[in-house]
N, CA and C atoms as a LAMMPS dump frame, in Angstrom:
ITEM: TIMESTEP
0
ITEM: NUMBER OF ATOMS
576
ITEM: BOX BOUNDS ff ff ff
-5.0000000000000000e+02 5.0000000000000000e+02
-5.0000000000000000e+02 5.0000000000000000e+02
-5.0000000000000000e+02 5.0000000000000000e+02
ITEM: ATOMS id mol type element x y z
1 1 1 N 65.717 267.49 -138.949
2 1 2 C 65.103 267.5 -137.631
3 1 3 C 63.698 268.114 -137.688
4 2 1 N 63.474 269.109 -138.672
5 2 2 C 62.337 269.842 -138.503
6 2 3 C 61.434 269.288 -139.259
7 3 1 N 61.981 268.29 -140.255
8 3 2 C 60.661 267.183 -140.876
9 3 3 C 60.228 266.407 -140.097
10 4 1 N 61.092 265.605 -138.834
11 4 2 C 60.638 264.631 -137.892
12 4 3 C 59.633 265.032 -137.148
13 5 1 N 60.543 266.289 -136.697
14 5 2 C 59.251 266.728 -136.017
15 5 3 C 57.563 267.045 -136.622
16 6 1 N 57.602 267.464 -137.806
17 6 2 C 56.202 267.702 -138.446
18 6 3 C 55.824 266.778 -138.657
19 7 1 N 56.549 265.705 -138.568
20 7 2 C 55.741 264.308 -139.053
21 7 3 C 55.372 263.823 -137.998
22 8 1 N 55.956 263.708 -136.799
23 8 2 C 55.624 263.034 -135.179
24 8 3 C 54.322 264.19 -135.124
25 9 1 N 53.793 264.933 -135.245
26 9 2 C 53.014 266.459 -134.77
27 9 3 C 51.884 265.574 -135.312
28 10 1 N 51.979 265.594 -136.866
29 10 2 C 51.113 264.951 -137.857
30 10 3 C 50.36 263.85 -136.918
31 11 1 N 50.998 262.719 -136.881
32 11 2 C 51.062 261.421 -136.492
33 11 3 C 50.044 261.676 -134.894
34 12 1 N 50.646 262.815 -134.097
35 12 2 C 49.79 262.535 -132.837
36 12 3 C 48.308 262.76 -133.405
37 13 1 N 48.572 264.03 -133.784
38 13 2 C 47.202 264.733 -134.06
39 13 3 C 45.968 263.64 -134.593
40 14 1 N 46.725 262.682 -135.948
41 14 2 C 46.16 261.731 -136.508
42 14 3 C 45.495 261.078 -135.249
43 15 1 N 46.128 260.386 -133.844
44 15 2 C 45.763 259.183 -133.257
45 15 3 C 44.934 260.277 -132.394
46 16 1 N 45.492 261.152 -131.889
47 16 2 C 43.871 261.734 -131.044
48 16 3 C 42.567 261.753 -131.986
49 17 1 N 42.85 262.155 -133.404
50 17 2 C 41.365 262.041 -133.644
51 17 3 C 40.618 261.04 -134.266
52 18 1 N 41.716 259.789 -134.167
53 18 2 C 41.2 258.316 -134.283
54 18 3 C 40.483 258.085 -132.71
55 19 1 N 40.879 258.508 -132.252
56 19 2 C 40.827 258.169 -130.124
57 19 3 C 39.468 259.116 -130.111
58 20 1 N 39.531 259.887 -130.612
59 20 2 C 38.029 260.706 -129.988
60 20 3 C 37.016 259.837 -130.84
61 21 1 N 37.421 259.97 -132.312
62 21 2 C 35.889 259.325 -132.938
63 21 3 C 35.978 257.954 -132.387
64 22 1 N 36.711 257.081 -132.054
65 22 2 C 36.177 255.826 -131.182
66 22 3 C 35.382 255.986 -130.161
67 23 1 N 36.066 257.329 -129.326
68 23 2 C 34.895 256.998 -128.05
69 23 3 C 33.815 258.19 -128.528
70 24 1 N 33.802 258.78 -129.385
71 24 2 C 32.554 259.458 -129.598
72 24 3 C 31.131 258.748 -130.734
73 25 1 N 31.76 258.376 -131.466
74 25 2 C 31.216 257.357 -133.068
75 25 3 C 31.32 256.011 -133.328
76 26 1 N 30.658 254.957 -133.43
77 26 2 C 30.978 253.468 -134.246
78 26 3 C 30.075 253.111 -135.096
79 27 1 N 30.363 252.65 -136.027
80 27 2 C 29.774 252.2 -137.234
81 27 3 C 29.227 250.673 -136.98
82 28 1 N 27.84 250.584 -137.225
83 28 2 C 27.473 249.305 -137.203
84 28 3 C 26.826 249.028 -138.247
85 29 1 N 26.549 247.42 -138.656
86 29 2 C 26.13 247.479 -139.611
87 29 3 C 24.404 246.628 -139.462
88 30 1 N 23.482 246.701 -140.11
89 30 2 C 22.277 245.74 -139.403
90 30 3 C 22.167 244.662 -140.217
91 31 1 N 22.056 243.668 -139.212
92 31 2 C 21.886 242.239 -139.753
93 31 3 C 20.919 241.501 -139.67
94 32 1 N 19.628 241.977 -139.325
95 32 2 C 18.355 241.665 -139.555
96 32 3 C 17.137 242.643 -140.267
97 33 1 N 16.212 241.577 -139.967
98 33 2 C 15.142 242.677 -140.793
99 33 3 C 14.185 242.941 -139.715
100 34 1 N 14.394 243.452 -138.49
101 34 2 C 13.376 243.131 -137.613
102 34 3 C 13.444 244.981 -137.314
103 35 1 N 14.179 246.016 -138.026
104 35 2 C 14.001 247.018 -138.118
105 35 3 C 13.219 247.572 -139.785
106 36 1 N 13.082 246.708 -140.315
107 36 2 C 12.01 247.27 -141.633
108 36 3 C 11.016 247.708 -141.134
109 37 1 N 10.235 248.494 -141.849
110 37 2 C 10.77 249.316 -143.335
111 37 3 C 11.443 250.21 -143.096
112 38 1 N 12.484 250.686 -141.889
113 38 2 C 13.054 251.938 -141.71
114 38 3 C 14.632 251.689 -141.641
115 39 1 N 15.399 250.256 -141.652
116 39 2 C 16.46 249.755 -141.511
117 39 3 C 16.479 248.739 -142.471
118 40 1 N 17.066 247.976 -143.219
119 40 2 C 17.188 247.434 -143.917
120 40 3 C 18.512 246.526 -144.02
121 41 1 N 17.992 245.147 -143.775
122 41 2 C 19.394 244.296 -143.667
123 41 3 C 20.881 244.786 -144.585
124 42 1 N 21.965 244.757 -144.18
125 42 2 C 22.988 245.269 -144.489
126 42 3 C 23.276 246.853 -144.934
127 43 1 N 22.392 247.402 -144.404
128 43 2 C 22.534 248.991 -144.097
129 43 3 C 23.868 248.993 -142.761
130 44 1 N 24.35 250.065 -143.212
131 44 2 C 25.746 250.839 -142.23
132 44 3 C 25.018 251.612 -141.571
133 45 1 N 25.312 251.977 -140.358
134 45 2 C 24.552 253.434 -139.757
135 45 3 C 25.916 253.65 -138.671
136 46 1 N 25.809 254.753 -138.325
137 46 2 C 26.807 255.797 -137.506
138 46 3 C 26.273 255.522 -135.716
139 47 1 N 26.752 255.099 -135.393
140 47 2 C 26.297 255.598 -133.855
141 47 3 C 26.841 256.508 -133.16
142 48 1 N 25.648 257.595 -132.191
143 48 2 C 26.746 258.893 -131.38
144 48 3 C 26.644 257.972 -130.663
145 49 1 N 27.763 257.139 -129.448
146 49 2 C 27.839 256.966 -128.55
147 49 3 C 27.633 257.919 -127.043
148 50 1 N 27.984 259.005 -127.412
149 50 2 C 27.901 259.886 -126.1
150 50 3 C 26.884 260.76 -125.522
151 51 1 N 25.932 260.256 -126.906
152 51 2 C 24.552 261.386 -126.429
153 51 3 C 23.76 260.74 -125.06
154 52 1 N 23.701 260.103 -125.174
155 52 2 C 23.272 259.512 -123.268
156 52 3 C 24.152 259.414 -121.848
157 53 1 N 24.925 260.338 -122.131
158 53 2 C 25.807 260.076 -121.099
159 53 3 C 25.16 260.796 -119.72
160 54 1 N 24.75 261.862 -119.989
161 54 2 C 23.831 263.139 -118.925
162 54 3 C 22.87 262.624 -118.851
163 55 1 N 21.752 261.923 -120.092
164 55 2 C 20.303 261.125 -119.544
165 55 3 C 20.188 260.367 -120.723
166 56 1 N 18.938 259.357 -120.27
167 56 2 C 18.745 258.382 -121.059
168 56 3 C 18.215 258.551 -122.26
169 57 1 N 17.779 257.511 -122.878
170 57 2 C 17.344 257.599 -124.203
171 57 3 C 15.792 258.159 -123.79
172 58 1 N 15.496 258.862 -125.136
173 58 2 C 13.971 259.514 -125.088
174 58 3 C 12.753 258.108 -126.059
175 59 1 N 11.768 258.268 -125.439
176 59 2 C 10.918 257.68 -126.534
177 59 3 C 10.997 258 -127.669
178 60 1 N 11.084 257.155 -128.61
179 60 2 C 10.853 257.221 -129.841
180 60 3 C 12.38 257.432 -131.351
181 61 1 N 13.515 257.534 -129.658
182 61 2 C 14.629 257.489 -130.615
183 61 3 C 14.887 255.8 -130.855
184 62 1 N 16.356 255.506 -131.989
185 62 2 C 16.325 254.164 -132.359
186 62 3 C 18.025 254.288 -131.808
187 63 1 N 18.153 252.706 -130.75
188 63 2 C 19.218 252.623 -130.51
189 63 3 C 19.847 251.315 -130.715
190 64 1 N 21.26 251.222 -130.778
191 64 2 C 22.133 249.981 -130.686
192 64 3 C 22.648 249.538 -128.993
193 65 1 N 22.48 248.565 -129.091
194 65 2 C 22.67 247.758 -127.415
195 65 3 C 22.734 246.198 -127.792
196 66 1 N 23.842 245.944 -126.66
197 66 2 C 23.913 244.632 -125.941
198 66 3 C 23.124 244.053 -125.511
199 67 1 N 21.907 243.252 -126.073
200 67 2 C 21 242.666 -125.27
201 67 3 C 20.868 241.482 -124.412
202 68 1 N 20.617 241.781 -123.27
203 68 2 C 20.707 240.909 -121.895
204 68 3 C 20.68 239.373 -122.147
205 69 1 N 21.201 239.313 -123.304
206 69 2 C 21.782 237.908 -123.069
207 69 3 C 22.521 237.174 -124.132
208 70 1 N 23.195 236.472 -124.468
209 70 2 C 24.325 236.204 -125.499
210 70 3 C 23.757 236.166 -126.607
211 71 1 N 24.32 236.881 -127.097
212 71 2 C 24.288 237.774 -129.055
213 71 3 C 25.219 237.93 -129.229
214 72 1 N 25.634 237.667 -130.514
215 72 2 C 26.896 237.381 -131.422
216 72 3 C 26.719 238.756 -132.052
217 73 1 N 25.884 239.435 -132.023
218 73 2 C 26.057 240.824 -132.718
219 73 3 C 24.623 241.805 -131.874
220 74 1 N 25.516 243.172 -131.492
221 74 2 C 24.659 244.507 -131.17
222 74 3 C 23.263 244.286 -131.986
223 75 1 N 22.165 244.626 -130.423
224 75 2 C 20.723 244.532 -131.727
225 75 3 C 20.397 246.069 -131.925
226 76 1 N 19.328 246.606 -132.988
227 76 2 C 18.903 248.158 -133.49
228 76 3 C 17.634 247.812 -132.525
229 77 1 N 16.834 248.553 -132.408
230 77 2 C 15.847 248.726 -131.888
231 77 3 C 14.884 249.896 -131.414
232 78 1 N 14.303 250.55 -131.2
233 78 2 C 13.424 251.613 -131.082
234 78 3 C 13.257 251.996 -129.637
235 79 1 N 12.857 252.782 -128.659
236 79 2 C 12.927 252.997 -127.498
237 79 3 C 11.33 253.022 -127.391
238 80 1 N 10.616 252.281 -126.313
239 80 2 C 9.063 252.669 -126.632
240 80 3 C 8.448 253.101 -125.105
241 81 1 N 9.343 252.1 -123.944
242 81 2 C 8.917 251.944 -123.048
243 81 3 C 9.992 252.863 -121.719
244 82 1 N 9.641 253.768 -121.026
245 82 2 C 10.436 254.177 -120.321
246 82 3 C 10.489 253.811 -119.231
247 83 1 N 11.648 254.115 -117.884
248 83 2 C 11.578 253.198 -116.62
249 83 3 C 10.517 253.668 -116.13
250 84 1 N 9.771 252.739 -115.259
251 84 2 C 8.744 253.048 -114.366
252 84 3 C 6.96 252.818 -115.076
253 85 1 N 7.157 253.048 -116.734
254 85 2 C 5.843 252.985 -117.164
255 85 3 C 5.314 251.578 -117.389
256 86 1 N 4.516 251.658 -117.976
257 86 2 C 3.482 250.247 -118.272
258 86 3 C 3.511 250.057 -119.758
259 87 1 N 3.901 249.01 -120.253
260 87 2 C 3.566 249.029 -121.55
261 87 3 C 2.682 247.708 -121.733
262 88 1 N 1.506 247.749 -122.852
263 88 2 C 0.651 246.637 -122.967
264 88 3 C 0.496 246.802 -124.384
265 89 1 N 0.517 245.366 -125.097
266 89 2 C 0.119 245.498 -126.48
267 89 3 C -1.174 244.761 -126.711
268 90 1 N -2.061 244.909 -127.334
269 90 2 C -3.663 244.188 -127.74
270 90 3 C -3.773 244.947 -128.633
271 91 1 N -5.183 244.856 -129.256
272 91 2 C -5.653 245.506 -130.082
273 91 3 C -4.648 245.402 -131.735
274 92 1 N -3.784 245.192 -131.716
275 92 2 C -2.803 245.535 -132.738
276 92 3 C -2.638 247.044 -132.263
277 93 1 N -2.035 247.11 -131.227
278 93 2 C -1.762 248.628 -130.551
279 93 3 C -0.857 248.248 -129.563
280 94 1 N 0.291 249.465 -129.449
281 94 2 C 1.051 249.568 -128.248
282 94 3 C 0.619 250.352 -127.096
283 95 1 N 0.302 250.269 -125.975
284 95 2 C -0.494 251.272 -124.859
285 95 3 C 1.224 251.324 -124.006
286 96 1 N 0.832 252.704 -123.632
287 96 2 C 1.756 253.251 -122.583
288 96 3 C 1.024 253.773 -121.846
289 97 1 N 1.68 253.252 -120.485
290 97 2 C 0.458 253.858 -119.366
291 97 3 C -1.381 253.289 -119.814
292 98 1 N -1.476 252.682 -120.712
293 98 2 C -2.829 252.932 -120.709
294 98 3 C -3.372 253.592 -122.008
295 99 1 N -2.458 254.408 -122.644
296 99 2 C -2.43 255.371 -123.807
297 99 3 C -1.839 254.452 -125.293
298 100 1 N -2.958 254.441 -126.04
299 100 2 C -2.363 253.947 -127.588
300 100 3 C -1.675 254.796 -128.277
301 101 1 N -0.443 253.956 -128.883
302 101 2 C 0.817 254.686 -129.718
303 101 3 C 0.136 255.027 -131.008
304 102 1 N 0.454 256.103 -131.752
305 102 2 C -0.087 256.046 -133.014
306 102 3 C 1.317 256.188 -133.994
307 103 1 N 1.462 254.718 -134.206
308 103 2 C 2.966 254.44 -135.001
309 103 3 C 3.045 253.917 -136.616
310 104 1 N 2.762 255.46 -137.552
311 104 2 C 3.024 254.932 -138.927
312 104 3 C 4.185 254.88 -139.384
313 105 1 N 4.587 254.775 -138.705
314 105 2 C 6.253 254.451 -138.927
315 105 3 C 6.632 252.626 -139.001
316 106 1 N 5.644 251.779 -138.472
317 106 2 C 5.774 250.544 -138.325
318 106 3 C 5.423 249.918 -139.701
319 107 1 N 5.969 248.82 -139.36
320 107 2 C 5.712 247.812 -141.041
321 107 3 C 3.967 247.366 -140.842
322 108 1 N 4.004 246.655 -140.144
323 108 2 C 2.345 246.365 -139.749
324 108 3 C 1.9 246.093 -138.437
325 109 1 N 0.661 246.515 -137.913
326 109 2 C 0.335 246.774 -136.708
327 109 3 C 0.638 244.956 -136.017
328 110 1 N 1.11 245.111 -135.109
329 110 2 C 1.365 243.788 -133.9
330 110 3 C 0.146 242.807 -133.997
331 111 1 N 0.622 241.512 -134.304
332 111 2 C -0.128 240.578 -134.777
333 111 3 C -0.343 239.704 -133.253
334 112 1 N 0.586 239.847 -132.115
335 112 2 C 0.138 239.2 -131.005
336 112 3 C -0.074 240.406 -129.606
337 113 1 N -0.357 239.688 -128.666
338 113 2 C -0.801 240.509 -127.417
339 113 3 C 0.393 240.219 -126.328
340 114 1 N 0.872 240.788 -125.853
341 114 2 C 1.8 241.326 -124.239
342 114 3 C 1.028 241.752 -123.53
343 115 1 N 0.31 241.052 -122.107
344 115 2 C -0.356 241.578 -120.675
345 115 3 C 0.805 242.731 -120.468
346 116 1 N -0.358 243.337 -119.538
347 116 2 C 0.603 244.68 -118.911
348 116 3 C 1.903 244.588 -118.311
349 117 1 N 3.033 245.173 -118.576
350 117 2 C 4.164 244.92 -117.955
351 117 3 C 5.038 246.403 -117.936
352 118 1 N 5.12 246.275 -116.458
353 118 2 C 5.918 247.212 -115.935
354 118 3 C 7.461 247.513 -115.95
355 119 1 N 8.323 248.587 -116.615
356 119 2 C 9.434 248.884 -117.105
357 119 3 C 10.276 249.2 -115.868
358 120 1 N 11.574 248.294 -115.272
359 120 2 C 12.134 247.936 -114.17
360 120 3 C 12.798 249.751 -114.384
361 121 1 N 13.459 249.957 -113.311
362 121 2 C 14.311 250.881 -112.902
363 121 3 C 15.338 250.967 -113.984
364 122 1 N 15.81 252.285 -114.76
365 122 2 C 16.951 252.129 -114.815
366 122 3 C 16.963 251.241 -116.49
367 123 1 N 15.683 250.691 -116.646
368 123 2 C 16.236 249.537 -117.874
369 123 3 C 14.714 250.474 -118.987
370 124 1 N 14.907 249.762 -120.015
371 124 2 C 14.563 250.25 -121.227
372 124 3 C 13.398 249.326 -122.047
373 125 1 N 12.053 249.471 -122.569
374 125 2 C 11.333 248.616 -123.078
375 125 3 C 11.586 249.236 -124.729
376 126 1 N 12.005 248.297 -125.804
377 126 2 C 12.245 248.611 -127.29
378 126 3 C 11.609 247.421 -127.936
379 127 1 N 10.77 247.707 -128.969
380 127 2 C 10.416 247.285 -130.313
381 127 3 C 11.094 247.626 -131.446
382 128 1 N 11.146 246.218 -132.13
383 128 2 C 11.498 246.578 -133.476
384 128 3 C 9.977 247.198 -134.65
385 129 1 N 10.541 247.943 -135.529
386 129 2 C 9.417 248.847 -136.286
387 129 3 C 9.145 247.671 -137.017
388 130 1 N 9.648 246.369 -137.459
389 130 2 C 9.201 245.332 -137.884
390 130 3 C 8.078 244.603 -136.493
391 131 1 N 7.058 244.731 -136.228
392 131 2 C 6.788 244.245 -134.929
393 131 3 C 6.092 242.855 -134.783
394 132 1 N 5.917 242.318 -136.184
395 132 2 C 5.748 240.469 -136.113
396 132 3 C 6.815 240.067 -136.369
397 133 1 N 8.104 240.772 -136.741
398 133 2 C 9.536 239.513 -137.156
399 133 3 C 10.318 239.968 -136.291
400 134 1 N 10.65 240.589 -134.968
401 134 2 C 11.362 241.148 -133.969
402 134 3 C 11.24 240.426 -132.56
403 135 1 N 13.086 240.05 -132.286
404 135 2 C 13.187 239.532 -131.185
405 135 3 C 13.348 240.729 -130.266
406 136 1 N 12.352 241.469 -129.86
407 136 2 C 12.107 242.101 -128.688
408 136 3 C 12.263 242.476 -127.136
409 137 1 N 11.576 243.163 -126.705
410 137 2 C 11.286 242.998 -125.261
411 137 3 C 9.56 242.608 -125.198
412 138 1 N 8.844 242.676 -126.104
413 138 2 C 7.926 241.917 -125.547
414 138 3 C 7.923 240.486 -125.707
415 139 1 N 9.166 239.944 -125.767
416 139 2 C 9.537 238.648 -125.708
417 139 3 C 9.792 238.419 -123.88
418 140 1 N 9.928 239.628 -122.805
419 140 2 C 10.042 239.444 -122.275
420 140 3 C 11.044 240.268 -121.207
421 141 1 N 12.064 240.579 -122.3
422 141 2 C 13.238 241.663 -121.431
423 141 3 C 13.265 242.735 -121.823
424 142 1 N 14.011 243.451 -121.198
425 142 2 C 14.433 244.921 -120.894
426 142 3 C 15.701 245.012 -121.362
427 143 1 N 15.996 246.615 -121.727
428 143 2 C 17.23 246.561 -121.797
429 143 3 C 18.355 247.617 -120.588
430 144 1 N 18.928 246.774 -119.641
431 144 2 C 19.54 248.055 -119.214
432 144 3 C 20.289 248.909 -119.602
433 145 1 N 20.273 250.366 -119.007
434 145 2 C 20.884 251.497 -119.417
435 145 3 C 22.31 251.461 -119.911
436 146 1 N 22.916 250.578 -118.906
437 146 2 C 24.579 250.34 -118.955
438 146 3 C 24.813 249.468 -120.262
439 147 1 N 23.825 248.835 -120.897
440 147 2 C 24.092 247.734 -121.932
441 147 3 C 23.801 248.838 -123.715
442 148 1 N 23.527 250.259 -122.945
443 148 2 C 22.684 250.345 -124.388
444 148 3 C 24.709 251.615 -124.978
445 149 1 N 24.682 251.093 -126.386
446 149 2 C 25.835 251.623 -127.055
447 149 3 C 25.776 253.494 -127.525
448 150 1 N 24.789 253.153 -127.919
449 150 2 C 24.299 254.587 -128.266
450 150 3 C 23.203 254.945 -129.085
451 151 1 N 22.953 256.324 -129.498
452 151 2 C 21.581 256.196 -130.551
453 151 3 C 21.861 256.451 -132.153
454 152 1 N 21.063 255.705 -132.755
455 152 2 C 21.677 255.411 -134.478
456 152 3 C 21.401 257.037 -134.631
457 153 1 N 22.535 257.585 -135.74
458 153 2 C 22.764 258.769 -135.924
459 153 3 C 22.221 258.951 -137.506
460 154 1 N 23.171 258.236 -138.222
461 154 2 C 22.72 258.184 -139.98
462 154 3 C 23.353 257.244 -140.316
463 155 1 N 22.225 256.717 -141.551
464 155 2 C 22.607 255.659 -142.213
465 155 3 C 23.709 256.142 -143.4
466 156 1 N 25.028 255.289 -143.625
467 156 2 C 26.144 255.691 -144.991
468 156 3 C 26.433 254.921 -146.168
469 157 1 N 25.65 253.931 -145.66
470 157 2 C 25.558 252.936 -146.728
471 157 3 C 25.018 251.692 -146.653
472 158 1 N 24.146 251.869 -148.036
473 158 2 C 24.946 251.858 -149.529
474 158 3 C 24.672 253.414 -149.685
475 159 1 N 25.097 254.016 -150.448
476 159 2 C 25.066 255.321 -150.781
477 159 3 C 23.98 256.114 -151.293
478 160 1 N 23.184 255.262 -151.77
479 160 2 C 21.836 255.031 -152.53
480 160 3 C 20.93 255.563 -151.288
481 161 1 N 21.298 255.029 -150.231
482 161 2 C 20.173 254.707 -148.838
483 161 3 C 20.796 256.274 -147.798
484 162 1 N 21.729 256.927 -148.029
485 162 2 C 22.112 257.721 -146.786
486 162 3 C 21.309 258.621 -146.837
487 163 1 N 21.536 259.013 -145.124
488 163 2 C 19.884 259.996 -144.995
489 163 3 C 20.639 259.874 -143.084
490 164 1 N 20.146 261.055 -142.61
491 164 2 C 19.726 260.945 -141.173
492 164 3 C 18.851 259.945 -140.261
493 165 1 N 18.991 259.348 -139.363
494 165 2 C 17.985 258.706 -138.89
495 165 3 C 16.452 259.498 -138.085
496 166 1 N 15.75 258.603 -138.883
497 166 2 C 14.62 259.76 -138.199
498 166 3 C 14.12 259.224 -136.817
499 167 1 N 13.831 259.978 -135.957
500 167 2 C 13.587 259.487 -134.5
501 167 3 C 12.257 259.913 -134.434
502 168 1 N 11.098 259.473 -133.662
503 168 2 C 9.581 259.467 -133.22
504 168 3 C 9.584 260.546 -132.185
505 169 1 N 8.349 261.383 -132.246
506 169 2 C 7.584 261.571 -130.901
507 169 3 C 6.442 261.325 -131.342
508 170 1 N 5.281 261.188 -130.001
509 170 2 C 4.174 260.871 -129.598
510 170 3 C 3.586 261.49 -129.055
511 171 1 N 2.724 262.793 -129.733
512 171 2 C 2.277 263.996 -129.091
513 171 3 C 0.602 263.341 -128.36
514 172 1 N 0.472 262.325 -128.248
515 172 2 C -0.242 261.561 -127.555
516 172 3 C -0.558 260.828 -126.721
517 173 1 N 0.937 260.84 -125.834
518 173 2 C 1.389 260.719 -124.942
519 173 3 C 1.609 262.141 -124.37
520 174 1 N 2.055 263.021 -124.803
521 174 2 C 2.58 264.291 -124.406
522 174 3 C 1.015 265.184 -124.046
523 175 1 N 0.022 264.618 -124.79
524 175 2 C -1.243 265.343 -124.581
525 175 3 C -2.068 264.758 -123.586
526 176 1 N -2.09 264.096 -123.19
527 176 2 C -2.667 263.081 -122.374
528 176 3 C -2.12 263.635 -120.776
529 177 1 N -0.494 263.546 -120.927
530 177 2 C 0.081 264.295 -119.302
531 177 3 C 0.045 265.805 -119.193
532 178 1 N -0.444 266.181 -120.199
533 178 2 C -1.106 267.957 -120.324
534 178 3 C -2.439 267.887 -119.392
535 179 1 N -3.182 266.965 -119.753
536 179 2 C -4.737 266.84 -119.545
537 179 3 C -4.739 266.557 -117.823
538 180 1 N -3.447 265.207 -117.849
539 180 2 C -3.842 265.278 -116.391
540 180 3 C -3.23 266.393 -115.216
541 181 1 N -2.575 266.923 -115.942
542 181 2 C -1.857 267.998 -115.054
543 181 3 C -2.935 269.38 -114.884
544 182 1 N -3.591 269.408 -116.219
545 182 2 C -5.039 270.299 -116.062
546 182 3 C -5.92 269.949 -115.072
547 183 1 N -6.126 268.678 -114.725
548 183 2 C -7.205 267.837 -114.132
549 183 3 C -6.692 268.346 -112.094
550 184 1 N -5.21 268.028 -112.647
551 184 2 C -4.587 267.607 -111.097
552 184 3 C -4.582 269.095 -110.572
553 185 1 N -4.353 270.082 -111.545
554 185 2 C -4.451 271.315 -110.618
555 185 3 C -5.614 271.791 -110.587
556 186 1 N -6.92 271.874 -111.532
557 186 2 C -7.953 272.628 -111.45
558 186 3 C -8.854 271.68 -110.379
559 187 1 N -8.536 270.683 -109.683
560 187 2 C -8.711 269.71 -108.665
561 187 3 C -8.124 270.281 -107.552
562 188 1 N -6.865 270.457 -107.19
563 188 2 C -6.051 271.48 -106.22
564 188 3 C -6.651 272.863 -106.072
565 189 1 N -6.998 273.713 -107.293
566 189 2 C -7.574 274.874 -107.061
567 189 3 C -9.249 274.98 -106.233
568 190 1 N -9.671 273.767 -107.168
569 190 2 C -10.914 273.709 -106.385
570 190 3 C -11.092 273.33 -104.816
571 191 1 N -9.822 272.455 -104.209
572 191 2 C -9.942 272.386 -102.95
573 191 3 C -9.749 273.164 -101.828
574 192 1 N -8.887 274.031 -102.313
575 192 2 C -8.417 274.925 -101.406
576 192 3 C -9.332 276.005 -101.252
């Protein structure tokens, strides 16, 4: 009786922590190259599913999502554009708001142009770091919040390749809303 029982004990314990890493972790694998040089076709990577549950994805992390319209497989992708901003590409440059990305992290600078386009409520503008071989959003869509799986955590294989995923910031963006917040109050101080 007292083996059954250690073995039923065993056995739960086992399926709760099959049940948590499902809804906490999934393994995907990438099947294009439209994340080179930082992803690499048939690379494994880890997804946290639950890190967006309190707020959305930040610029510059790389996530897996359902994209808004029939795909036979989850796409990878980069986060570039947040709700509400502007994103425009020319120059072989990404502008946010108006502001050029400075992204050496990309394979080669953007070989075509996207007019200004404004990032809907709620939904998500992503490039692939491949940015001439990537079916995108400057193809046109967004991704909404509810569609996105989670953010790539680390790559496990091949074994050769494991490593953390590295995620972006853009202290050039971040310096820019310093400047105008300098502007907007020493403007306020002066009026009053």
């Amino acid at each position: 009786m007292k083996i059954l029982r250690e073995v039923g004990i065993t056995i739960l314990i086992a399926v709760a922590v099959f049940v948590l890493l499902r809804l906490t972790v999934q393994s995907y694998t990438v099947v294009m190259s439209s994340m080179e040089p930082n992803f690499q076709e048939g690379e494994c990577i880890m997804v946290n599913k639950v890190c967006h549950r309190s707020s959305g994805p930040q610029r510059g992390e790389v996530i897996v999502f359902d994209p808004p319209f029939d795909s036979k497989y989850p796409f990878i992708k980069r986060v570039i554009g947040l709700p509400g901003e502007t994103v425009e590409i020319k120059d072989e440059k990404v502008f946010i708001d108006g502001i050029p990305l400075e992204e050496e992290y990309i394979m080669a600078p953007p070989n075509h142009t996207m007019p200004v386009t404004e990032v809907p409520e709620n939904e998500y503008f992503v490039l692939g770091d491949n940015r001439n071989n990537s079916t995108d959003s400057s193809k046109g869509w967004t991704v909404p919040r509810d569609n996105i799986i989670g953010k790539a955590w680390f790559i496990y294989w091949p074994p050769s390749k494991w490593r953390v995923v590295k995620h972006y910031s853009y202290p050039e963006l971040t310096e820019a809303g310093e400047q105008d917040m300098m502007v907007s109050y020493s403007v306020r101080v002066q009026l009053e």
